[in-house]
C-alpha positions in Angstrom: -168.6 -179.3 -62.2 -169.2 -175.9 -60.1 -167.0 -173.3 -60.9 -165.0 -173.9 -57.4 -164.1 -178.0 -58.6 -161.4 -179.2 -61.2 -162.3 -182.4 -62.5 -158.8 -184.3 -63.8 -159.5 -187.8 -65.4 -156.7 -190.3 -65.8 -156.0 -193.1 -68.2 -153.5 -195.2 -68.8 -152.8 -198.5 -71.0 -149.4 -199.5 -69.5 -149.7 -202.6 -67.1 -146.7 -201.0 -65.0 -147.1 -199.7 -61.9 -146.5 -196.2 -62.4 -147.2 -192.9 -60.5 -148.4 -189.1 -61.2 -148.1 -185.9 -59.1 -150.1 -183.1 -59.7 -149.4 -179.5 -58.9 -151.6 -175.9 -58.8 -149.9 -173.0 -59.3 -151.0 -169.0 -58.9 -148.9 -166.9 -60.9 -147.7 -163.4 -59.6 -146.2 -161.6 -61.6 -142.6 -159.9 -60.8 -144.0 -156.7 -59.7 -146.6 -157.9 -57.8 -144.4 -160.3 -56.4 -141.7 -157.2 -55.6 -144.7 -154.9 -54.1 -145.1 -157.8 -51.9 -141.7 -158.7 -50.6 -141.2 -154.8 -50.2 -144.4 -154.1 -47.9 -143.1 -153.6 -44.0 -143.3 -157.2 -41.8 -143.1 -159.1 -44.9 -141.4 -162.2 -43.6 -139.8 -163.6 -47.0 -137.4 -160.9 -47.1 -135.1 -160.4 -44.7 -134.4 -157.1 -43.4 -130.1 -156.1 -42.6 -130.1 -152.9 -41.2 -126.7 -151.0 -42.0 -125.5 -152.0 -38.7 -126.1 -155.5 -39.2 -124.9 -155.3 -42.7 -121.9 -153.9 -41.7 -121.4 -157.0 -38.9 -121.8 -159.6 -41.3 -119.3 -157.5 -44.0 -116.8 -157.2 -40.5 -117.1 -161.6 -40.5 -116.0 -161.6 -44.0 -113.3 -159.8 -43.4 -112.3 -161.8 -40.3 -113.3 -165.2 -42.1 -111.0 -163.9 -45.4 -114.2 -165.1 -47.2 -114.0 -162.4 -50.0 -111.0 -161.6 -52.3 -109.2 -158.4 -52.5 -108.9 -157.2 -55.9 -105.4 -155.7 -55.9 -104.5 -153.4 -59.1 -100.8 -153.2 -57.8 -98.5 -155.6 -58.6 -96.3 -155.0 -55.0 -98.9 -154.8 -52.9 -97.9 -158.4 -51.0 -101.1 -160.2 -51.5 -104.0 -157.3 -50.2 -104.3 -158.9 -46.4 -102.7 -156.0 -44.8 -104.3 -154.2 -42.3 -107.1 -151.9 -42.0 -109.1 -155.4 -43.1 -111.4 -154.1 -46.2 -113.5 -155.9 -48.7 -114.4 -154.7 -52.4 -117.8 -155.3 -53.7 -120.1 -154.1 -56.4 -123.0 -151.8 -57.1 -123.6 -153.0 -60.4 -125.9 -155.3 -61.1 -124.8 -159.0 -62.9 -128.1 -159.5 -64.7 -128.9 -156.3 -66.2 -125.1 -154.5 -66.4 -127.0 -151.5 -64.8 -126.6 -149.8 -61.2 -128.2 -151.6 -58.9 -132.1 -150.2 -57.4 -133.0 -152.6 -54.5 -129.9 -154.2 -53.2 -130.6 -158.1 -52.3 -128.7 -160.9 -51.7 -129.1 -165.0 -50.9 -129.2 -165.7 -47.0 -126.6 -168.1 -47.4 -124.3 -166.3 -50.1 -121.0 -166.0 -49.4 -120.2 -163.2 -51.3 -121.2 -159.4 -50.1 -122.3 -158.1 -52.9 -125.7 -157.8 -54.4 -128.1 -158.0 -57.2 -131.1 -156.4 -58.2 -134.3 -157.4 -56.6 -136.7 -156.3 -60.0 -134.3 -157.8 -62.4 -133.5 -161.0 -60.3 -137.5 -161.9 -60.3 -138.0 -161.2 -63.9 -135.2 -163.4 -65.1 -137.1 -166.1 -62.8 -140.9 -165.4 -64.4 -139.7 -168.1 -67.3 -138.7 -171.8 -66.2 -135.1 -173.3 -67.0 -132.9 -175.3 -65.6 -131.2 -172.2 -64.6 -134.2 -170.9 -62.3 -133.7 -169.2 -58.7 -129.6 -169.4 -59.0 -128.1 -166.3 -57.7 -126.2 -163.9 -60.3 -123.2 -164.4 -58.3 -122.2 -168.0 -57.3 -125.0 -170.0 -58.8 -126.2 -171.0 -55.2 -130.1 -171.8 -55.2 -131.9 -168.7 -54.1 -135.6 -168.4 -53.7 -137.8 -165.4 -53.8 -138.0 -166.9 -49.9 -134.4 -166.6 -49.5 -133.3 -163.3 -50.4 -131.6 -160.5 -47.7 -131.8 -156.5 -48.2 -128.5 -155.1 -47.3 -129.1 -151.6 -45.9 -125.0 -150.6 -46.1 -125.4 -151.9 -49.8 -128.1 -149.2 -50.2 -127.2 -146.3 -48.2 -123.6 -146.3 -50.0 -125.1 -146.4 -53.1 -127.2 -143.4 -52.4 -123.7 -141.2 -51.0 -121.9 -142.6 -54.6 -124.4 -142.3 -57.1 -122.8 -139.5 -58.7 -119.6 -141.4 -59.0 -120.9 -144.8 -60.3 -120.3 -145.5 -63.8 -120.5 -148.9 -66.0 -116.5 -149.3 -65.4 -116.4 -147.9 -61.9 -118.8 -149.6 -59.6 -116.9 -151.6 -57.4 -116.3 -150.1 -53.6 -114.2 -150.8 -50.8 -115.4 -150.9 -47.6 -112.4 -151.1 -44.4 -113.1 -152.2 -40.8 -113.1 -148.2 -39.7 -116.1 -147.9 -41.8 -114.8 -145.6 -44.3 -115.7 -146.9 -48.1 -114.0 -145.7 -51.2 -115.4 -145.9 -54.9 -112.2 -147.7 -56.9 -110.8 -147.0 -59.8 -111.6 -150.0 -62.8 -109.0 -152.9 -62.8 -106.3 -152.7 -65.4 -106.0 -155.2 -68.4 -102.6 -157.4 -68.9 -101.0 -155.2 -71.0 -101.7 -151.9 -69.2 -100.7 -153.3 -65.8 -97.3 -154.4 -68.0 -97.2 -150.9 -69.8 -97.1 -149.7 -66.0 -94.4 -152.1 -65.2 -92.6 -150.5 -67.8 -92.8 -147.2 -67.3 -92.4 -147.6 -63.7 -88.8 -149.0 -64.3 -87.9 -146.1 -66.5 -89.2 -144.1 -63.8 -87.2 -145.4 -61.8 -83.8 -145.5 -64.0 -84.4 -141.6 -64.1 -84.6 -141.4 -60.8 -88.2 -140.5 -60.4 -91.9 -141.8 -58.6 -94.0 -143.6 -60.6 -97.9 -143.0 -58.9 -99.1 -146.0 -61.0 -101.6 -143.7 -62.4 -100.0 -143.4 -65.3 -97.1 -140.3 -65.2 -93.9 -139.8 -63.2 -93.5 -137.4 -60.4 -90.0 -135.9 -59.2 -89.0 -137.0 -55.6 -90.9 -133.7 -54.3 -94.0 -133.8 -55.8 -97.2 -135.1 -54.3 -100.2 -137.6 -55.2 -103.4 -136.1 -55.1 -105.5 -137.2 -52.4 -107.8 -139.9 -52.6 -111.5 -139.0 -51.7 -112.7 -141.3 -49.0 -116.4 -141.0 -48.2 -116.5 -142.1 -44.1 -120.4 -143.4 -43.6 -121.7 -143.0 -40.0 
């Protein structure tokens, strides 16, 4: 044979009908296969702008498609108003900060994963190939969506973004705040705790952890507003 033809011969004792498919495969490796879904007018990888990223977080929030992780116990369920959604700059695969934010097209979640990471955990076949990190929907190399609000807030926070604190919430004004880690069971009920002795002595409990006299104020909270 020529070095351009692939001779595959067949044999086959069984008197059964049976049937064979055959498939050829080029291998690219993860980085190649990154450089190439990164390079301007690639059309595998859709494009979100911050403005559109921002529209589709706004439908979530209208749809009530994402939970609110509340850390208060009295907060009446987290649906009141400004609208908001929480969602992480950490990345599920590796347990490191996220690099190139993407996501599935048809995730319902808004939170990303790692580009790099999400194509070398798919270089070896399993049965577990091309799910997303997130909700196990099949996602493709083809499939994927780069969230531009996902990136540009995790340029303003990098200095803030830690292995416990990496999740963010983003409200309908377009202001987005870098939260504080969820508590465990029995710190929420140490709260609990303390906030009714607080409040036998007559004091303000801030829930972060001391009481205050009726006079004295919280700090503020630092809210980052992104244009």
């Amino acid at each position: 044979t020529s070095p351009t033809e692939l001779t595959i011969e067949l044999c086959c004792h069984d008197k059964e009908p049976y049937m064979y498919s055959l498939a050829v495969c080029k291998y690219k490796s993860p980085a190649i296969l990154s450089h190439q879904l990164l390079e301007p007018g690639n059309p595998w990888l859709k494009r979100l702008s911050w403005e559109a990223s921002f529209a589709k977080a706004k439908e979530m929030m209208k749809n009530n498609e994402v939970s609110l992780h509340s850390d208060d116990e009295n907060d009446g369920g987290g649906n009141s108003a400004p609208k908001r959604i929480n969602f992480s700059l950490k990345d599920p695969i590796s347990k490191l900060t996220i690099k190139t934010p993407v996501r599935g097209r048809q995730c319902r979640h808004f939170s990303c994963f790692d580009l790099d990471n999400y194509l070398h955990i798919n270089e070896v076949v399993s049965g577990q190939r091309w799910k997303c990190a997130h909700c196990e929907l099949f996602v493709s190399y083809q499939q994927l969506e780069y969230c531009g609000l996902t990136k540009q807030t995790l340029v303003q926070l990098k200095d803030g973004i830690t292995s416990d604190r990496h999740m963010v919430e983003l409200r309908e004004d377009k202001t987005i705040e870098l939260i504080k880690p969820a508590r465990s069971r029995s710190e929420r009920a140490k709260s609990r705790l303390e906030r009714e002795k607080a409040a036998k002595n007559g004091q303000k409990y801030n829930n972060r952890g001391d009481s205050r006299g009726q006079g004295a104020k919280a700090a503020p909270i630092e809210i980052v507003e992104i244009d």
